[in-house]
TIKENU-546686 format. One record per residue (C-alpha): residue number from 1; residue in three letters; chain; x, y, z. Coordinates in steps of 0.2 Angstrom, whole numbers, plus 5000, padded with zeros to 4 digits. Layout:
TIKENU-546686
+-----+-----+-------+------+-------+------+
|   n | res | chain | east | north |   up |
+-----+-----+-------+------+-------+------+
| NUM | ala |     A |    X |     Y |    Z |
...
+-----+-----+-------+------+-------+------+
***
This chain:
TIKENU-546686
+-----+-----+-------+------+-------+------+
|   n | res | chain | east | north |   up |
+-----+-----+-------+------+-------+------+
|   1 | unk |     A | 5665 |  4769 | 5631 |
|   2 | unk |     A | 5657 |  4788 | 5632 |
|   3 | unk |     A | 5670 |  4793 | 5620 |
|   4 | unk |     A | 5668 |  4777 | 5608 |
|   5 | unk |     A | 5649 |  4784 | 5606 |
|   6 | unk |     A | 5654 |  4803 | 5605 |
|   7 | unk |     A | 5664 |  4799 | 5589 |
|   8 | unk |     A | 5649 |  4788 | 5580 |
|   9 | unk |     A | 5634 |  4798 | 5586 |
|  10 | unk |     A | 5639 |  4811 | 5571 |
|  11 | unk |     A | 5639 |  4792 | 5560 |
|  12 | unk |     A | 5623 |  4787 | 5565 |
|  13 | unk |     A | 5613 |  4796 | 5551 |
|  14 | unk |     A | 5626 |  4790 | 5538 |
|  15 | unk |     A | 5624 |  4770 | 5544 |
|  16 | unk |     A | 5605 |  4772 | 5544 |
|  17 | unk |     A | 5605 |  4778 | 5527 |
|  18 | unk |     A | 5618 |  4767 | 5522 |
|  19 | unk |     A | 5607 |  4752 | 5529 |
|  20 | unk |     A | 5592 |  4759 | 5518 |
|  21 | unk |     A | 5601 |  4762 | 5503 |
|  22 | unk |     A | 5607 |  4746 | 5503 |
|  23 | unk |     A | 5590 |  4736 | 5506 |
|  24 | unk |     A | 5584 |  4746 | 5491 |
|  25 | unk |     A | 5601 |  4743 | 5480 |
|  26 | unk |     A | 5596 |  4725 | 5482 |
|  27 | unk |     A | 5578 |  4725 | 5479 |
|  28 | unk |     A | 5579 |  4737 | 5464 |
|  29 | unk |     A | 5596 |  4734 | 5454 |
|  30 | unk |     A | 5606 |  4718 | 5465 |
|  31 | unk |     A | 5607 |  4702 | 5460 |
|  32 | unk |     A | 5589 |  4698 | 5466 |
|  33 | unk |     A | 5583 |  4710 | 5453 |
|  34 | unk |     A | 5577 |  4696 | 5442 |
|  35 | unk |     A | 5569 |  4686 | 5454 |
|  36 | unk |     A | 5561 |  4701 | 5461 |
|  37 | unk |     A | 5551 |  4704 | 5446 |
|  38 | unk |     A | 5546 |  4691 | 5440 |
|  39 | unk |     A | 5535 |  4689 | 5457 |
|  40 | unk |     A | 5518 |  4687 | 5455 |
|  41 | unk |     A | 5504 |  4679 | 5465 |
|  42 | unk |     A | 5487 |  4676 | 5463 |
|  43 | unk |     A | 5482 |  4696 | 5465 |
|  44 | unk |     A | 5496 |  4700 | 5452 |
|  45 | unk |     A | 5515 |  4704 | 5451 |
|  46 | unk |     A | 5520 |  4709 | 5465 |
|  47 | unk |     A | 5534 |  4723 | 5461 |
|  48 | unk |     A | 5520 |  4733 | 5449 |
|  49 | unk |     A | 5515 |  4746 | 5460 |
|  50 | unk |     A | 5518 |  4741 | 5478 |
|  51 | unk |     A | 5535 |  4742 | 5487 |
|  52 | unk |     A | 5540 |  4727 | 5495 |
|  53 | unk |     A | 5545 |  4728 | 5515 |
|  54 | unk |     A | 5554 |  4716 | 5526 |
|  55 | unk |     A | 5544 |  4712 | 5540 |
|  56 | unk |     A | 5551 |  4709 | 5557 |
|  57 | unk |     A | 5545 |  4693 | 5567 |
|  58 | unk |     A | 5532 |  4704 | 5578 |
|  59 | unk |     A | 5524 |  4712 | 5563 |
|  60 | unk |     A | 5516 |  4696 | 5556 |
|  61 | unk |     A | 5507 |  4680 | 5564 |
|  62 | unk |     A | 5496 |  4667 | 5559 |
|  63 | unk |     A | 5477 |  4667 | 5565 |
|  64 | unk |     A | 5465 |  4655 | 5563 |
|  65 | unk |     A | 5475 |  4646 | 5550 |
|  66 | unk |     A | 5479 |  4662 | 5541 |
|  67 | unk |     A | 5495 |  4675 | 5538 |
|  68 | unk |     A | 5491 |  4694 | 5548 |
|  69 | unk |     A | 5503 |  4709 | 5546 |
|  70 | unk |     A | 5505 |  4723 | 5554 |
|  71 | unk |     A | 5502 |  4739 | 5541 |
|  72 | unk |     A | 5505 |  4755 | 5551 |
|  73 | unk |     A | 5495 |  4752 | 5567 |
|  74 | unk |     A | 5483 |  4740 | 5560 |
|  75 | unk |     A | 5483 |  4718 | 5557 |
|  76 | unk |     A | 5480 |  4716 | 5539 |
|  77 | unk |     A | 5474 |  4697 | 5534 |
|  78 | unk |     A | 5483 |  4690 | 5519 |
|  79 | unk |     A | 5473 |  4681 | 5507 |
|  80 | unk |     A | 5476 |  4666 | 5502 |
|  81 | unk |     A | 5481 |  4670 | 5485 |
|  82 | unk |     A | 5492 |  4686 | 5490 |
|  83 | unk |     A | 5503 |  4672 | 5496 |
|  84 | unk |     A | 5519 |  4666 | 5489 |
|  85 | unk |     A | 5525 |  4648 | 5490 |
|  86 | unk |     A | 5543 |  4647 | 5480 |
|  87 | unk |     A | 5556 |  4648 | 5488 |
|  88 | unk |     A | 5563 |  4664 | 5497 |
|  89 | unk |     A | 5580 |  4667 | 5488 |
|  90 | unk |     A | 5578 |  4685 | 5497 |
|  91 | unk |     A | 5579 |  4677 | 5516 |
|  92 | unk |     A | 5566 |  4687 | 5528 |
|  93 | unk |     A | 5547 |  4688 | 5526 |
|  94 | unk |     A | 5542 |  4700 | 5515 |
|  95 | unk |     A | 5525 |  4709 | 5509 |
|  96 | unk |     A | 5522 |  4721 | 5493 |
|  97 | unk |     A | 5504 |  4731 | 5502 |
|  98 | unk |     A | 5493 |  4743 | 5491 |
|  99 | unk |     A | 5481 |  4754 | 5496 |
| 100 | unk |     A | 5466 |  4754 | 5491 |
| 101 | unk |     A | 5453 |  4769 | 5497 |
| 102 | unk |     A | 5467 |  4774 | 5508 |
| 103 | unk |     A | 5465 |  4755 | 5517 |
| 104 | unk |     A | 5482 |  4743 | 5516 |
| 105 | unk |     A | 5479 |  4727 | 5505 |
| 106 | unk |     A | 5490 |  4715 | 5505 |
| 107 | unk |     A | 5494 |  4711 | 5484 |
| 108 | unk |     A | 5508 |  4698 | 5489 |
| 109 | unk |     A | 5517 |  4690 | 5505 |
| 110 | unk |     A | 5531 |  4678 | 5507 |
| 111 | unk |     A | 5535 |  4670 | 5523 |
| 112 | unk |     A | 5555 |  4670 | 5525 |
| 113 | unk |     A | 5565 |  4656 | 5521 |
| 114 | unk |     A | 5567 |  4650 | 5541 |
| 115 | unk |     A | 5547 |  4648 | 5543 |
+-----+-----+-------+------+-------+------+
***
């Protein structure tokens, strides 16, 4: 077992990366790439000017009726027309942020296709 992590220890940058590129291949030139861009909520489209990120389970909740995330080490509230309501072709919950003065603003969120 020692010797199985020996050899990939010197891989682990290369599968990161390889992890990241491939999250970014999908969002910026996959197949999604359509669907991606044509997103747009009630703030505006949601690939103009913000990056989107996939957000584990722990880095969103619903509060009083309302979607939270978790932007750096702050909860951000969603308003109500930041959010998305089609269908999630991409799978996991989502959100394109912007800041604003230096403050994270939510411009769109889309809860994954399980929730």
């Amino acid at each position: 077992m020692i010797f199985l992590l020996t050899l990939l220890s010197p891989l682990a940058p290369l599968l990161v990366w390889g992890t990241l590129s491939l999250q970014r291949h999908t969002h910026d030139s996959g197949p999604l790439k359509e669907w991606f861009n044509s997103l747009e909520s009630g703030r505006g489209p949601c690939c103009s000017g913000a990056e989107g990120r996939v957000l584990r389970d722990v880095d969103w909740q619903v509060h009083d009726g309302h979607y939270e995330v978790l932007l750096g080490d702050q909860w951000v509230p969603v308003p109500d027309e930041a959010v998305l309501h089609q269908p999630n072709l991409a799978g996991p919950t989502m959100v394109w942020p912007i800041w604003i003065s230096g403050r994270p603003v939510v411009r769109c969120f889309m809860p994954g296709s399980g929730t």
